[in-house]
C-alpha positions in Angstrom: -227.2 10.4 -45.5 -228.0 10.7 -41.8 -226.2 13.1 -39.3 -222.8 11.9 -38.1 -221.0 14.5 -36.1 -219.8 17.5 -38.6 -221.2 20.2 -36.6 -221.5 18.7 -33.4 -218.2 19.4 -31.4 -219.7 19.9 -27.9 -221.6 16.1 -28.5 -218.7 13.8 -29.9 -219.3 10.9 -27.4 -222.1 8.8 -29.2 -221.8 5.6 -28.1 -224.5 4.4 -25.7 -226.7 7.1 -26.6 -227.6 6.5 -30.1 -230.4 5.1 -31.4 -228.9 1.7 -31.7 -228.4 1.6 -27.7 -232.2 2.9 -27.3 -233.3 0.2 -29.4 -230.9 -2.5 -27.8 -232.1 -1.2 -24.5 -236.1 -1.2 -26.0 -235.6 -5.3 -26.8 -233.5 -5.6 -23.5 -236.9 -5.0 -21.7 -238.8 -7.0 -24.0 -236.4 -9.9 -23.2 -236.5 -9.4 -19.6 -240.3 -8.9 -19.3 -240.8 -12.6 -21.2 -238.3 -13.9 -18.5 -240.7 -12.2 -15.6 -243.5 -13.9 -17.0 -242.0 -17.3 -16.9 -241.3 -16.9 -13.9 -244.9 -15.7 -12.8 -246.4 -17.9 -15.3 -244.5 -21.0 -14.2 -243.6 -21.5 -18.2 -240.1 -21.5 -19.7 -239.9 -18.5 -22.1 -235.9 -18.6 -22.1 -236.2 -19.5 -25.6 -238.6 -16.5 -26.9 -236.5 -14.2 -24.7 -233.1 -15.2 -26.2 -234.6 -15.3 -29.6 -235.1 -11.6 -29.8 -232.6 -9.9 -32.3 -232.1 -6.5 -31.8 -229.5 -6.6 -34.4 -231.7 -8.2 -37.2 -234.7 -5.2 -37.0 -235.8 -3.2 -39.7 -233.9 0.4 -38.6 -235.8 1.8 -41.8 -239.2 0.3 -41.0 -239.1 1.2 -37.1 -238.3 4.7 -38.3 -241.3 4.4 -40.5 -243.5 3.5 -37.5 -242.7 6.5 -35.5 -243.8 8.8 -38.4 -246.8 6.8 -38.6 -247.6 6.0 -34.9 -245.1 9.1 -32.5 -243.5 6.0 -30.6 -241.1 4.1 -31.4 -242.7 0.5 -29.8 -245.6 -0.1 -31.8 -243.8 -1.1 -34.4 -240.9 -2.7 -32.7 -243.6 -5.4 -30.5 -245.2 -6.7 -34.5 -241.2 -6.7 -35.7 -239.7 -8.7 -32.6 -243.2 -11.3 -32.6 -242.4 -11.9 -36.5 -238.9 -13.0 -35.4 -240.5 -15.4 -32.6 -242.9 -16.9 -35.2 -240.1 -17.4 -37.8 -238.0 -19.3 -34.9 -241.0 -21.5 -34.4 -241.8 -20.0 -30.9 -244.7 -18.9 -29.5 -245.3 -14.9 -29.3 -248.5 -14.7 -27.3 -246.5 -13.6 -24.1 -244.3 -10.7 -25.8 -245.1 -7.6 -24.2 -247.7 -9.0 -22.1 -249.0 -6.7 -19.8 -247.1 -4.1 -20.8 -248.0 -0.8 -22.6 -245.4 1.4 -25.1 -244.6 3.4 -22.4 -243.2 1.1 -19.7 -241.1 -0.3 -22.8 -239.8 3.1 -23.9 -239.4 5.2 -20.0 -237.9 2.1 -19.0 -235.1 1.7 -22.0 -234.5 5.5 -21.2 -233.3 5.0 -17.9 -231.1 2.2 -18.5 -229.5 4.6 -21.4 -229.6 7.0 -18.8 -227.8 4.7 -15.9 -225.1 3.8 -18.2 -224.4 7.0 -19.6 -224.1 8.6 -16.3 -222.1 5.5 -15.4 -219.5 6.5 -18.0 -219.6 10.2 -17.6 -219.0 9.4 -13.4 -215.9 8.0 -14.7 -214.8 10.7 -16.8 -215.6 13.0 -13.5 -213.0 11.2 -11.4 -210.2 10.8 -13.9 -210.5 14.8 -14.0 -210.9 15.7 -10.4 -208.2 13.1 -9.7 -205.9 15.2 -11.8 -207.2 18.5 -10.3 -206.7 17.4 -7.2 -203.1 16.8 -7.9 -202.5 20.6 -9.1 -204.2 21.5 -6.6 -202.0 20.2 -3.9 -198.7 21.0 -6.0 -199.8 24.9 -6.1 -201.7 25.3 -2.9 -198.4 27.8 -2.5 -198.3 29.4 -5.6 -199.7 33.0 -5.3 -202.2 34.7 -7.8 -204.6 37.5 -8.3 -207.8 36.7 -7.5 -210.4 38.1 -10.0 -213.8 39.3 -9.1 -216.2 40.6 -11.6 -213.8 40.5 -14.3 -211.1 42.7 -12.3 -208.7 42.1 -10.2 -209.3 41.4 -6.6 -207.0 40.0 -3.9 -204.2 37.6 -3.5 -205.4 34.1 -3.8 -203.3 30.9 -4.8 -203.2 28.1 -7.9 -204.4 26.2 -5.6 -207.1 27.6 -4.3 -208.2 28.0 -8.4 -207.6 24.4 -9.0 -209.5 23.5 -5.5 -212.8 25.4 -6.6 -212.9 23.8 -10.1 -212.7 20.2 -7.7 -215.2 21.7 -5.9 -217.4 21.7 -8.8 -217.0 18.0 -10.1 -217.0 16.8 -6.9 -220.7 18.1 -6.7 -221.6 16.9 -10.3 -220.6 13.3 -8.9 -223.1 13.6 -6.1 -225.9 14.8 -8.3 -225.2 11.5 -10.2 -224.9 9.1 -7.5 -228.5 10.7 -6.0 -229.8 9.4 -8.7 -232.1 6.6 -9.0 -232.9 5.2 -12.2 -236.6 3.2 -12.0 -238.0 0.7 -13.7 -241.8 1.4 -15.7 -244.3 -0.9 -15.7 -248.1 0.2 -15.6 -249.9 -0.8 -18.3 -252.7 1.2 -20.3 -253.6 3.2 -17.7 -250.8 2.8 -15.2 -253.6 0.6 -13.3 -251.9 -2.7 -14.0 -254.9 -4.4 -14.6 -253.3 -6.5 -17.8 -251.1 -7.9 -15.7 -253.3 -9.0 -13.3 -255.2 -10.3 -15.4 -252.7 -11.8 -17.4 -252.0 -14.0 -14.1 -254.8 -14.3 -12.6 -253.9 -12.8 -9.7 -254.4 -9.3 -7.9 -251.1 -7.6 -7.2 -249.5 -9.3 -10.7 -248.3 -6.3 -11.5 -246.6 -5.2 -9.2 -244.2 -8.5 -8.4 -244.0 -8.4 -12.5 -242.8 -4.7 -12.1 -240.2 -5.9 -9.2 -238.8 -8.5 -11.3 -238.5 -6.5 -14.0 -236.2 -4.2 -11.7 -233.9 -6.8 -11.0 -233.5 -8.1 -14.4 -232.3 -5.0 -15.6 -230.8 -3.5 -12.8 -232.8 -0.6 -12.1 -234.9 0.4 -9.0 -238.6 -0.6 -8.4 -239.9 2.5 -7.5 -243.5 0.6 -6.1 -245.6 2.9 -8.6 -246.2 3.4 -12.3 -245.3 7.0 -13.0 -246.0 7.5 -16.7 -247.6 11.1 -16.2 -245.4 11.5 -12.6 -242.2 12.5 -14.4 -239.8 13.6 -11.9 -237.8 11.2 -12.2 -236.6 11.9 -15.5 -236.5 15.3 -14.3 -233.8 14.5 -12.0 -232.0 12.6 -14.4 -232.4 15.4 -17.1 -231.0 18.3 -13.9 -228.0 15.7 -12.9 -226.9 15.8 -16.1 -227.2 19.6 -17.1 -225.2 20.3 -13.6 -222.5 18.2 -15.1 -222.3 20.3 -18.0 -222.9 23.7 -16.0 -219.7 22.7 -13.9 -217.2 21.6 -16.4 -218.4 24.7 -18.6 -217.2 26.8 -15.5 -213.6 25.4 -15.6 -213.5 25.7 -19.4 -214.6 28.9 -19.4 -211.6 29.5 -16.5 -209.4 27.7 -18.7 -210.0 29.7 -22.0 -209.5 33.0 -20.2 -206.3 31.8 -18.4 -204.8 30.0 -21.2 -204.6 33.6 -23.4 -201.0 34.6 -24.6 -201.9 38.1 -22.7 -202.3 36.1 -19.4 -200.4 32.7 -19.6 -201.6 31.5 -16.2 -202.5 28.0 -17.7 -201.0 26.5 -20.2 -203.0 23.6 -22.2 -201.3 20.8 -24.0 -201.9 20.2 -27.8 -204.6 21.8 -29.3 -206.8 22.2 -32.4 -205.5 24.1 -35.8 -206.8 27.4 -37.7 -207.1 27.0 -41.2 -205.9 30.5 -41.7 -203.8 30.9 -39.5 -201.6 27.5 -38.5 -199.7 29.1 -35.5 -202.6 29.0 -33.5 -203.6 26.1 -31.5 -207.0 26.7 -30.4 -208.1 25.3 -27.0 -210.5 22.8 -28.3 -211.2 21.1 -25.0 -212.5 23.8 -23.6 -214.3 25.1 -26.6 -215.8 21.3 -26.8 -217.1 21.9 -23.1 -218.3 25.5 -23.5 -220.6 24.2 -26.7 -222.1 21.8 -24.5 -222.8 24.0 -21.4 -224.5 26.9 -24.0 -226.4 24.0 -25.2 -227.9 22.1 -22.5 -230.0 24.6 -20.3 -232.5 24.8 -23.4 -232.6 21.3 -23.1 -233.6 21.1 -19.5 -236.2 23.9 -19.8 -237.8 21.1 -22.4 -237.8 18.3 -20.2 -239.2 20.7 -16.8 -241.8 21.9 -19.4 -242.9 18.1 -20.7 -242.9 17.1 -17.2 -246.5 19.6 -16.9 -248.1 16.3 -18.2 -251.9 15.6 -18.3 -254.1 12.6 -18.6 -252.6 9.0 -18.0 -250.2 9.6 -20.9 -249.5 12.8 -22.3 -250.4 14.0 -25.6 -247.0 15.5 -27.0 -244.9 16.3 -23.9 -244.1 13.1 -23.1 -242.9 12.3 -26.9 -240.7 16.5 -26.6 -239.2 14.5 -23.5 -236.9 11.9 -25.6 -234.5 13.9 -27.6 -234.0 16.6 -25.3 -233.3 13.8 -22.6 -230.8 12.0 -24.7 -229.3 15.0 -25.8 -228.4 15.9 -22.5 -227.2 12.5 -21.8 -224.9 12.6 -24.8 -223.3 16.2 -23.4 -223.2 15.3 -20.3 -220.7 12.0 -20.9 -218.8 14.0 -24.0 -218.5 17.2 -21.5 -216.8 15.0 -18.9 -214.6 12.4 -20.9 -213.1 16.5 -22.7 -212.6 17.7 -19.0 -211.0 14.3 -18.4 -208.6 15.1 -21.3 -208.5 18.8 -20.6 -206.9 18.3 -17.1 -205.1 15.9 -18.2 -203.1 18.1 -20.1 -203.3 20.9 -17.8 -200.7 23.3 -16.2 -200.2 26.3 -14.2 -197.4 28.6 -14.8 -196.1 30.0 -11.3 -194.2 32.3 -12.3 -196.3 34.2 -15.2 -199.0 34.0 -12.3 -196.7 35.8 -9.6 -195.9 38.3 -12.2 -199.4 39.3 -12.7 -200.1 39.9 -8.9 -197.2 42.0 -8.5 -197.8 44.4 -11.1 -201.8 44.4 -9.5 -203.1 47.0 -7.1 -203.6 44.1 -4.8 -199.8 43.9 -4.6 -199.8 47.2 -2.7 -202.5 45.9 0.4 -201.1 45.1 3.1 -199.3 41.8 3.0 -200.5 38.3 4.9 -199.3 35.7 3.0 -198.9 33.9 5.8 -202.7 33.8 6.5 -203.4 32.9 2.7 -201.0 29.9 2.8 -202.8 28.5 5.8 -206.4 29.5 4.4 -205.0 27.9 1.2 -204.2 25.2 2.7 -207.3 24.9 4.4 -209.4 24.9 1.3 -207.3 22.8 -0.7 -207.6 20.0 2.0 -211.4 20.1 2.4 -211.8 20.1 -1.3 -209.2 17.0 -1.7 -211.1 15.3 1.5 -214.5 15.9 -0.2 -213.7 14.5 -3.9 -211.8 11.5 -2.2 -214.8 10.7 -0.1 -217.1 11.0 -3.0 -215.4 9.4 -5.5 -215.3 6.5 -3.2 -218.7 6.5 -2.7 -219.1 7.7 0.7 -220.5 10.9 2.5 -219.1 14.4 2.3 -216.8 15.3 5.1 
């Protein structure tokens, strides 16, 4: 029996981050190195390429090899040359050139690129309905709270504005991303490949090629003990779950009978007691944002590499990397359903400020509707323009 969710609440969104994807993502640049190779070769390998069965491997034997061997590939390239030979095909040009770590970093990142895909996604669904409340409260007054007491006068609005604030900047830490392609060899020298073609500077077209198959970025190096770039991936991620656990945290708070300034739709049950209907959503989220800072001080720590391959770091790197994948897109498809479902009540808000000391300050409500105002439209401007792709305003 193998771990299938029971007690993971804050990870629920597997797919594209299970070992199934990693491995379809492993034989996906198998298939497209062969097809490089032809190309640079000047032989058809179509046939080998398309031959490869991700599907058809061993799960219990490739499991085996990583007790045996730490990574995953060296038993994968013997599995996926058995299916060659049993079609009749040759297998001498599987994996040529290539070492088990341009196979492994390079099926990461495509996990990585459509995982963050998804979870960008999830980010706008949920800042598009922020945005909404947002602009229907920017006139609703409420106590602001600072250090866990009450403060001045601010607006829904304004509330609903800061939490857009926050995924609008998780969707720029994902689209600075780049997600590069490995190729390097032994050593990261590339001398396989060169020789392989007989040819200086091999490697390198072999390495852009094998960027455009798969849809990543040549980044013009190997960087097998340079690992900032997963780093970056790893930190995009984790500020995705930082922000989202910021509004659920908001959201839990608000949401309490005592308070009532948000009112959440649905909600999970209590086995003792069934009139409560916890806010799950936010619970989910929270789980995930508790979680993931651990995980990031992993991958910064692997990242201290040594050698041309590191002993250990590299192979901490992995789990902590998809794990932080996996929050990141569950995180953001609950906000998605979160806001969804969201609501502010005006009223139980107004009541709240007037019974506050802040009620007694000196009123300018006409300055905090045109302040409100002003924030709410930045924050709108700012999420459109990023989730559109272009530049912040």
């Amino acid at each position: 029996m193998t771990d299938w969710g029971l007690l993971d609440p804050g990870a629920t969104e597997t797919a594209g981050t299970d070992d199934d994807a990693v491995l379809e993502a492993m034989v996906d640049v198998e298939r497209a190195l062969l097809r490089v190779w032809g190309s640079e070769l000047d032989e058809f390998l179509d046939g080998q390429a398309d031959a490869l069965d991700d599907a058809a491997l061993d799960r219990a034997a490739l499991a085996a090899g990583v007790s045996r061997d730490a990574v995953p590939v060296v038993a994968l390239v013997p599995a996926l040359r058995a299916q060659l030979e049993a079609a009749g095909l040759p297998a001498d040009r599987l994996h040529l050139g290539a070492t088990s770590q341009d196979v492994l970093d390079t099926a990461l990142m495509l996990v990585a690129r459509d995982a963050l895909r998804a979870t960008r996604a999830s980010l706008i669904a949920a800042g598009a309905r922020l945005a909404s409340l947002a602009d229907a409260e920017r006139q609703s007054p409420r106590i602001g709270r600072t250090i866990a007491r009450h403060g001045e006068a601010s607006t829904l609005g304004v509330l609903a504005a800061g939490w857009l604030d926050g995924v609008s900047s998780a969707i720029e830490s994902v689209d600075a991303l780049s997600f590069p392609v490995q190729f390097g060899g032994a050593v990261g020298t590339g001398t396989a490949a060169d020789v392989a073609a007989g040819r200086p500077g091999a490697a390198d077209d072999v390495r852009a090629g094998l960027a455009v198959r798969l849809g990543l970025t040549d980044p013009g190096r190997s960087w097998h003990v340079e690992r900032t770039p997963v780093l970056a991936v790893a930190s995009a991620a984790a500020s995705v779950v930082a922000v989202l656990g910021r509004l659920a945290g908001d959201v839990t708070l608000l949401s309490r009978e005592e308070l009532g300034e948000v009112r959440l739709a649905g909600g999970g049950g209590s086995s003792a007691m069934p009139h409560k209907r916890n806010p799950v959503g936010a619970v989910a989220i929270t789980a995930a944002a508790v979680e993931s800072p651990a995980l990031l001080q992993v991958v910064a720590s692997a990242a201290i590499a040594g050698d041309e391959r590191s002993a250990g770091r590299w192979h901490a790197e992995w789990a902590s990397q998809r794990r932080l994948l996996r929050l990141a897109r569950s995180a953001s498809a609950a906000a998605a359903r979160l806001a969804d479902g969201l609501e502010f009540d005006r009223d139980r808000a107004a009541q709240i400020l007037a019974s506050a000391d802040a009620a007694n300050a000196p009123s300018h409500r006409d300055l905090l509707v045109a302040t409100s105002d002003r924030i709410i439209d930045r924050a709108v401007a700012r999420f459109t323009a990023v989730s559109e792709g272009g530049t912040r305003p």
